[in-house]
ZAGUGU-946806 format. One record per residue (C-alpha): residue in three letters; chain; x, z negated, y. Coordinates in nm, 3 decimals. Layout:
N
<node 'ALA' 'A' <X Z Y>>,
...
This chain:
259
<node 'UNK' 'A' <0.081 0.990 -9.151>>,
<node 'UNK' 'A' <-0.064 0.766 -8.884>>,
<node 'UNK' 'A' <0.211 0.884 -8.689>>,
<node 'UNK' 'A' <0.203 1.243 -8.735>>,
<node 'UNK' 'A' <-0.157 1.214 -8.667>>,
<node 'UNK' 'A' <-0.066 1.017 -8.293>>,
<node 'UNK' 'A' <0.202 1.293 -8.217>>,
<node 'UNK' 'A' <-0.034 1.577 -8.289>>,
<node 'UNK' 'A' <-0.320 1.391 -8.073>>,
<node 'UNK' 'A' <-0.081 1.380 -7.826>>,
<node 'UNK' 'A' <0.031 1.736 -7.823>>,
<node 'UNK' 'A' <-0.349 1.861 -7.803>>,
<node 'UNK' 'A' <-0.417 1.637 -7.516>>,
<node 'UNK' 'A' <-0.122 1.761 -7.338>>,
<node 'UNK' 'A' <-0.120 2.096 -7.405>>,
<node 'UNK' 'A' <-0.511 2.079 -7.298>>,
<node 'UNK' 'A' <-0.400 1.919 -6.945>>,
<node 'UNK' 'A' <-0.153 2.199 -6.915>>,
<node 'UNK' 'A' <-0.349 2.460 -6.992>>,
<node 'UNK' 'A' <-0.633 2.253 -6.721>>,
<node 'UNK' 'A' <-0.325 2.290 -6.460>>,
<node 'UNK' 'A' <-0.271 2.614 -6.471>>,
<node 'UNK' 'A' <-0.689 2.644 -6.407>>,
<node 'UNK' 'A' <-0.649 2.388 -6.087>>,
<node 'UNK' 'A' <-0.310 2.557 -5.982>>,
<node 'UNK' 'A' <-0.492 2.960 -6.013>>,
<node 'UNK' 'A' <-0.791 2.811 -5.811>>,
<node 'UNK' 'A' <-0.611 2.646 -5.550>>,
<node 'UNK' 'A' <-0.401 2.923 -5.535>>,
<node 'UNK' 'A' <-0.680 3.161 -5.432>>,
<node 'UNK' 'A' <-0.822 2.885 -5.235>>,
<node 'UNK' 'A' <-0.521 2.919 -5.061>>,
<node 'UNK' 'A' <-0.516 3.281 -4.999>>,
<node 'UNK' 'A' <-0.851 3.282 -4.885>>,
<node 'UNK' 'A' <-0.770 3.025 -4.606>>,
<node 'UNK' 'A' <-0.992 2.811 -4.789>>,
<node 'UNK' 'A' <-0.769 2.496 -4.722>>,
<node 'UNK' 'A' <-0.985 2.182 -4.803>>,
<node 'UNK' 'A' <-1.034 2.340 -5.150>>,
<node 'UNK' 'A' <-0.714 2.427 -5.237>>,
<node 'UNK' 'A' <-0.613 2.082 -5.091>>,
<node 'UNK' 'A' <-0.883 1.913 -5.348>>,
<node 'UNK' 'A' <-0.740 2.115 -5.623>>,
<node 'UNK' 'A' <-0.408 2.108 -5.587>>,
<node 'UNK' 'A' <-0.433 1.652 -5.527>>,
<node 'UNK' 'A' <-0.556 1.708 -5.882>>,
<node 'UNK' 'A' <-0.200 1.790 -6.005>>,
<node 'UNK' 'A' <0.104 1.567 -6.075>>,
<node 'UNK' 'A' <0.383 1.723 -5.993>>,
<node 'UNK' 'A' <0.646 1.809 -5.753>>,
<node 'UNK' 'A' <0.571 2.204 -5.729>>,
<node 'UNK' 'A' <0.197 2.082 -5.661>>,
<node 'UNK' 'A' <0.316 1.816 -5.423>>,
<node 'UNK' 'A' <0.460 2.089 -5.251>>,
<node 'UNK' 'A' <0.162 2.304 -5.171>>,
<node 'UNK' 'A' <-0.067 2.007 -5.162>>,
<node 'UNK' 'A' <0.178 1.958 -4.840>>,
<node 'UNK' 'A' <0.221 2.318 -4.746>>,
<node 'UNK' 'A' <-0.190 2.307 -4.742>>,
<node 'UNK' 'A' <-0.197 2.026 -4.525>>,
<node 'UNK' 'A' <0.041 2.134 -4.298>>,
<node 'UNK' 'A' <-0.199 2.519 -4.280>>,
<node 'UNK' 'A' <-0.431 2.204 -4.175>>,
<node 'UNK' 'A' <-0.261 2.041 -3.900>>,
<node 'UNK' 'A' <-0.244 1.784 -4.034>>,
<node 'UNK' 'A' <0.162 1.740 -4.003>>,
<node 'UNK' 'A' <0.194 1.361 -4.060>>,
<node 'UNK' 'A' <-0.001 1.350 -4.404>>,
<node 'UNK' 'A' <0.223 1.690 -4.511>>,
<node 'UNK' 'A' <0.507 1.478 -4.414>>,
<node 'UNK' 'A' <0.428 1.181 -4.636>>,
<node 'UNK' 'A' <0.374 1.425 -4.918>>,
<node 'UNK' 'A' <0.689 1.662 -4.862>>,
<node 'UNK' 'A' <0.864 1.291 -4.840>>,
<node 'UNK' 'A' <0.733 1.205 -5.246>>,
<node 'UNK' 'A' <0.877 1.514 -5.410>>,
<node 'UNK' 'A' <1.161 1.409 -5.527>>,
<node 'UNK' 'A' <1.304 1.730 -5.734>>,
<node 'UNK' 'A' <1.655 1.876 -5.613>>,
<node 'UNK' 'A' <1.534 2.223 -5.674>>,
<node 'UNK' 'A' <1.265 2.141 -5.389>>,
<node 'UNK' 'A' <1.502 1.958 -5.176>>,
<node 'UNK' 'A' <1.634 2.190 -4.944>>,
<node 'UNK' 'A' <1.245 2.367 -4.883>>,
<node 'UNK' 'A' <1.103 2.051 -4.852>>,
<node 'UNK' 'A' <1.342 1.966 -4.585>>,
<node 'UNK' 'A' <1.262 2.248 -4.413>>,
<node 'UNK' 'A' <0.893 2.213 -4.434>>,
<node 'UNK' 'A' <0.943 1.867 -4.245>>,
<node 'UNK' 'A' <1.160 1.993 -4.004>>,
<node 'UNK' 'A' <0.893 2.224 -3.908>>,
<node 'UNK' 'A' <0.667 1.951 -3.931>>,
<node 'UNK' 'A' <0.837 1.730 -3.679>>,
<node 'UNK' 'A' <0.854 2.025 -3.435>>,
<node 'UNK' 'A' <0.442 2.027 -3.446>>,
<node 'UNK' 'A' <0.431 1.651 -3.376>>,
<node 'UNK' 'A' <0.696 1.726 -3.082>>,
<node 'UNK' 'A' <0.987 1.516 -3.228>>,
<node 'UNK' 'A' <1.223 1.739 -3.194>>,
<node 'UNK' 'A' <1.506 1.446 -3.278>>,
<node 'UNK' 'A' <1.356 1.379 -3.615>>,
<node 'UNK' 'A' <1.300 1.789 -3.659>>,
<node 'UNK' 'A' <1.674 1.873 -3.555>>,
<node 'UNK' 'A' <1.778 1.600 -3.830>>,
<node 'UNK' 'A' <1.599 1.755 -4.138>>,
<node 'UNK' 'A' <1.676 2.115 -4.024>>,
<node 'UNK' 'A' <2.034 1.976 -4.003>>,
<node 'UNK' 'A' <2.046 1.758 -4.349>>,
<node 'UNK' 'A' <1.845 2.137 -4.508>>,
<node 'UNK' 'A' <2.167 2.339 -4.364>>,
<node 'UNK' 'A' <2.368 2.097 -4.553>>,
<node 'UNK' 'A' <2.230 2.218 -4.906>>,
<node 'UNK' 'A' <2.222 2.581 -4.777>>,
<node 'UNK' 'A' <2.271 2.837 -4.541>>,
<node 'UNK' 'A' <1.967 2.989 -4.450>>,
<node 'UNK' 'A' <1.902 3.167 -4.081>>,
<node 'UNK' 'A' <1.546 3.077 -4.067>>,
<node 'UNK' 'A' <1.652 2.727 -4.066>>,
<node 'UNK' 'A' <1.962 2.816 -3.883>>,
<node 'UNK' 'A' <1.748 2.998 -3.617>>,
<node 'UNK' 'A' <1.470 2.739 -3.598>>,
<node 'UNK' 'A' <1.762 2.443 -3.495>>,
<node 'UNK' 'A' <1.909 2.647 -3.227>>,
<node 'UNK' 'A' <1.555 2.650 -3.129>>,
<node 'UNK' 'A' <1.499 2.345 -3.078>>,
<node 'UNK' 'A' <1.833 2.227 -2.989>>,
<node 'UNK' 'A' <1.705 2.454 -2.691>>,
<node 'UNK' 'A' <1.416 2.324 -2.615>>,
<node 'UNK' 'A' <1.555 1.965 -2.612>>,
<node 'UNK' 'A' <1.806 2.085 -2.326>>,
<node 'UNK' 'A' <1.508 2.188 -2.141>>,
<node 'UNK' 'A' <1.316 1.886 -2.204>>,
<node 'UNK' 'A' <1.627 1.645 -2.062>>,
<node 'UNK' 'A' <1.715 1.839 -1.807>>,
<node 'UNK' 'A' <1.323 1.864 -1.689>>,
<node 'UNK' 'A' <1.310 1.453 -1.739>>,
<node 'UNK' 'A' <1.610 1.463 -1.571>>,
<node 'UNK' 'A' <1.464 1.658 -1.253>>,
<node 'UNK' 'A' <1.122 1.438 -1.292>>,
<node 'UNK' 'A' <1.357 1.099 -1.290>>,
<node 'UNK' 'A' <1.531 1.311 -0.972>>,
<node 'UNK' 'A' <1.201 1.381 -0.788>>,
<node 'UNK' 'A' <1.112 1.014 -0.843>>,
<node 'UNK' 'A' <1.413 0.806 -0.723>>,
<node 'UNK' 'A' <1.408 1.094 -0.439>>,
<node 'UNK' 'A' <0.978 0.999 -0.422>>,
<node 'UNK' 'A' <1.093 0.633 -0.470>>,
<node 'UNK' 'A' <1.328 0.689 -0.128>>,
<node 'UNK' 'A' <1.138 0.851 0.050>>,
<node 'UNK' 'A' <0.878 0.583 0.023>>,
<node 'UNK' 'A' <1.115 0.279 0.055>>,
<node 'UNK' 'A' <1.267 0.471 0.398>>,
<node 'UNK' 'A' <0.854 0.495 0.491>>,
<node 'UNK' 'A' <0.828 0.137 0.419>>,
<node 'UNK' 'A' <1.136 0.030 0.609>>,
<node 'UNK' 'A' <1.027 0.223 0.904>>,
<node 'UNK' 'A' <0.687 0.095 0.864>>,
<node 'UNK' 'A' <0.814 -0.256 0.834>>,
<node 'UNK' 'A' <1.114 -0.205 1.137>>,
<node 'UNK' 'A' <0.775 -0.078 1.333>>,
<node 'UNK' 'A' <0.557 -0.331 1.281>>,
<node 'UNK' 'A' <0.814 -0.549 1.389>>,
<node 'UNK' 'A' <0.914 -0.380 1.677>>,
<node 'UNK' 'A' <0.545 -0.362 1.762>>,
<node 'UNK' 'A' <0.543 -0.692 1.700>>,
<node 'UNK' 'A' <0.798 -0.800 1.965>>,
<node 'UNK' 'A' <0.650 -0.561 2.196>>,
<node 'UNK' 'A' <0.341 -0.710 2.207>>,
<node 'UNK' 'A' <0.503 -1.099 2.223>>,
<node 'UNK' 'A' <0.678 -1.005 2.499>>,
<node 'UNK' 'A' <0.428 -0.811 2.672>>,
<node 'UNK' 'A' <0.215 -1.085 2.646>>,
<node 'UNK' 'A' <0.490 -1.325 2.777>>,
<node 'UNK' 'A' <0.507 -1.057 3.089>>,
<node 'UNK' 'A' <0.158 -1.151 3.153>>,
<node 'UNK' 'A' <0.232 -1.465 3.141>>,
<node 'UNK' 'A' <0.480 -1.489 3.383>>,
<node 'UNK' 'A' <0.284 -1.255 3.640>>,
<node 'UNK' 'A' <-0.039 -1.471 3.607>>,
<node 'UNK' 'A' <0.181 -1.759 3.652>>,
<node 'UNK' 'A' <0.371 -1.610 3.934>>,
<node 'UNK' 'A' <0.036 -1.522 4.073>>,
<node 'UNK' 'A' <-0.091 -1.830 4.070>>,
<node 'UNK' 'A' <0.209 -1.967 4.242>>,
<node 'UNK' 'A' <0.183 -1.691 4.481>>,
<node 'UNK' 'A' <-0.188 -1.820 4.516>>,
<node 'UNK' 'A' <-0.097 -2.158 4.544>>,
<node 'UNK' 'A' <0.179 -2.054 4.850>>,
<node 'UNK' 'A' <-0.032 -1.852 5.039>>,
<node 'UNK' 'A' <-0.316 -2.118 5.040>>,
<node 'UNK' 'A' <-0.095 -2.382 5.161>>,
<node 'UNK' 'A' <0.024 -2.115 5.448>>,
<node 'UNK' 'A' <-0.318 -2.069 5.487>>,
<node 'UNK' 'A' <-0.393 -2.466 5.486>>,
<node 'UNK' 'A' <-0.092 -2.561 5.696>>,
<node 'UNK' 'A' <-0.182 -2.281 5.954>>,
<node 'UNK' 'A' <-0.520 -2.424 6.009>>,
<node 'UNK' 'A' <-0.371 -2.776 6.002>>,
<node 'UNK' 'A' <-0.156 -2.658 6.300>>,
<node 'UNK' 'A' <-0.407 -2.456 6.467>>,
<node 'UNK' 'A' <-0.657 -2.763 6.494>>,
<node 'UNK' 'A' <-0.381 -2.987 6.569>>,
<node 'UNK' 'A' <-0.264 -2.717 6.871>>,
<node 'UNK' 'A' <-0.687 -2.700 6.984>>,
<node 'UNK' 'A' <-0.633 -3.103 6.986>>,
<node 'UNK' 'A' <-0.367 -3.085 7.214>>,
<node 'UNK' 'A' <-0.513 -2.818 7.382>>,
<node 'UNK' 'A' <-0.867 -2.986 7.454>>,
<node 'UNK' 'A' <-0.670 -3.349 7.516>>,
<node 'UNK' 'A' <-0.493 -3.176 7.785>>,
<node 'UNK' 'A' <-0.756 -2.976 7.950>>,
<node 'UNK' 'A' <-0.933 -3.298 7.935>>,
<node 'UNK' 'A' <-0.680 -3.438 8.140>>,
<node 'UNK' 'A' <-0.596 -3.200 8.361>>,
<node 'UNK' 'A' <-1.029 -3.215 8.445>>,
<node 'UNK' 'A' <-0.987 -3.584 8.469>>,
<node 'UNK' 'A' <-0.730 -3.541 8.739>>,
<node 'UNK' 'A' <-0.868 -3.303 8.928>>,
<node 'UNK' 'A' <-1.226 -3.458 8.954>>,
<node 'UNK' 'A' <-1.303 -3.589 9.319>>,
<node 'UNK' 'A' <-1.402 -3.960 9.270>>,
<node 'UNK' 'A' <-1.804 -4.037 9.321>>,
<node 'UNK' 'A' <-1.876 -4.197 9.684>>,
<node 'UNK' 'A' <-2.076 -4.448 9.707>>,
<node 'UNK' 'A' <-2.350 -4.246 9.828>>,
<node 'UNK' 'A' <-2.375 -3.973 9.571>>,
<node 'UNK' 'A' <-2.337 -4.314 9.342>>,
<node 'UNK' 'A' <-2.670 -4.440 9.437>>,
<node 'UNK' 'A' <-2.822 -4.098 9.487>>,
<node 'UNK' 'A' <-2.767 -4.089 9.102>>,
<node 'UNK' 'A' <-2.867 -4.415 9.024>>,
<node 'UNK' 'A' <-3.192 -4.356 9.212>>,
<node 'UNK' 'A' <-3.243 -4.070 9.013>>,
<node 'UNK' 'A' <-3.173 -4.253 8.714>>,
<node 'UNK' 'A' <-3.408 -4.511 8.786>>,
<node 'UNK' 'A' <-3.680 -4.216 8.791>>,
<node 'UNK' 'A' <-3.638 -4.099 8.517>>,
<node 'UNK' 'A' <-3.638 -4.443 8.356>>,
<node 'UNK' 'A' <-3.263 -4.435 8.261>>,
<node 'UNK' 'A' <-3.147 -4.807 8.284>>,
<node 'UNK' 'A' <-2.746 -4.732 8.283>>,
<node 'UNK' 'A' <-2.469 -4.968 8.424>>,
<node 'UNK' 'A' <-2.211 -4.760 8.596>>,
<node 'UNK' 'A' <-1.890 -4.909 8.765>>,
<node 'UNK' 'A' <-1.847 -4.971 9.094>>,
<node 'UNK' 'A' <-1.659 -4.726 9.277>>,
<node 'UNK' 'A' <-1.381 -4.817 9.513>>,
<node 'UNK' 'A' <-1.540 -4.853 9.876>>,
<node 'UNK' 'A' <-1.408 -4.578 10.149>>,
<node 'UNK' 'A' <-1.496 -4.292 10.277>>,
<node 'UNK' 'A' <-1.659 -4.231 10.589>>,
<node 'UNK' 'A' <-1.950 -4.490 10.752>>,
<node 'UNK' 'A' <-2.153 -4.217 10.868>>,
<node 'UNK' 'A' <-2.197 -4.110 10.451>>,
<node 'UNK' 'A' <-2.325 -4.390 10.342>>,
<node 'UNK' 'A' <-2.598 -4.447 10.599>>,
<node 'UNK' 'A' <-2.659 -4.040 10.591>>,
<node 'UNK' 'A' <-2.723 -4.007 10.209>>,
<node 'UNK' 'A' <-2.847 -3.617 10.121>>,
């Protein structure tokens, strides 16, 4: 009897949770319909099971939220869902730009059945992920061609610099070697200059030594009377000067006829 009594307990209970889906699963199906998504999403997390699981996901996914419908789709785990559920996170996948992971459930989906949406959806993105290696394959293109171009500009740079470089050492070893051959040019043409004067004074020695000389030789000798005339004069003048006797000769009539 206790029994009995359980079973039927049971049954009410469960048939009054059924009958309490059915409400959740009519309002969050209108919810739905109405693009009222956070409701229906509220309503249908109130169910437990896989059909519920399924538009709890299909809601989230009206959401975009395609990561959270993903871990949902991922829970059902009836066979009669299987092949939409699939599907569904194929198409996910392709919102989140993973086409790999999108092309994989769209392929495992074909595998349970043949159905062109899913058929045409692949192709789709087997497409698009053409385009997308053969555009990283131009962008990887443009930048070892960017990545050339640069280490060319650097080489030239560098092969410049040091050129410049080497220009400048030996320009400055140019000047130098024309300072220092200016100097020495300097240095020659002062001791031209030196030696020339050295030579000219020596030559005016010579020159005044000779004339000197030649005056010497030529000068009549003093008589004896212009000698006293000019000591007389001396005297005069208070000069007191010893002068050598000059050799005696001349005429007698001079020296007793002084001027």
């Amino acid at each position: 009897m206790r029994y009995i009594l359980l079973t039927l307990l049971l049954t009410i209970f469960t048939s009054a949770s059924s009958l309490l889906d059915f409400k959740y699963l009519d309002d969050a199906k209108e919810a739905y319909i109405k693009k009222d998504y956070k409701d229906a999403e509220r309503l249908y997390s109130k169910i437990e099971n896989d059909n519920a699981k399924f538009n709890l996901a299909d809601t989230l996914y009206r959401e975009k939220r395609y990561k959270d419908a993903i871990d949902i789709y991922n829970s059902i785990n009836s066979k009669d869902l299987e092949f939409k559920k699939l599907h569904n996170i194929g198409n996910s996948y392709a919102k989140l730009n993973k086409i790999d992971e999108a092309i994989k459930s769209y392929e495992d989906a074909l595998k349970i059945k043949d159905d062109e949406d899913t058929k045409f959806n692949l192709e789709l993105l087997k497409k698009k992920k053409k385009e997308q290696e053969k555009k990283k394959k131009k962008q990887q293109k443009d930048k070892n061609n960017k990545n050339k171009k640069e280490d060319k500009k650097r080489d030239n740079q560098n092969k410049k610099n040091s050129q410049d470089k080497k220009d400048n050492k030996n320009s400055q070893n140019r000047e130098k070697q024309d300072k220092n051959s200016k100097e020495n040019k300097d240095k020659k043409k002062e001791a031209e200059e030196k030696s020339k004067k050295d030579k000219q004074k020596e030559k005016d020695k010579r020159d005044k030594e000779r004339k000197l000389n030649e005056a010497n030789q030529t000068k009549a000798p003093i008589s004896n009377m212009e000698e006293r005339k000019w000591q007389k004069m001396l005297n005069k003048r208070g000069v007191n000067t010893l002068m050598l006797p000059l050799s005696r000769g001349g005429k007698k009539n001079e020296e007793e006829n002084p001027w």
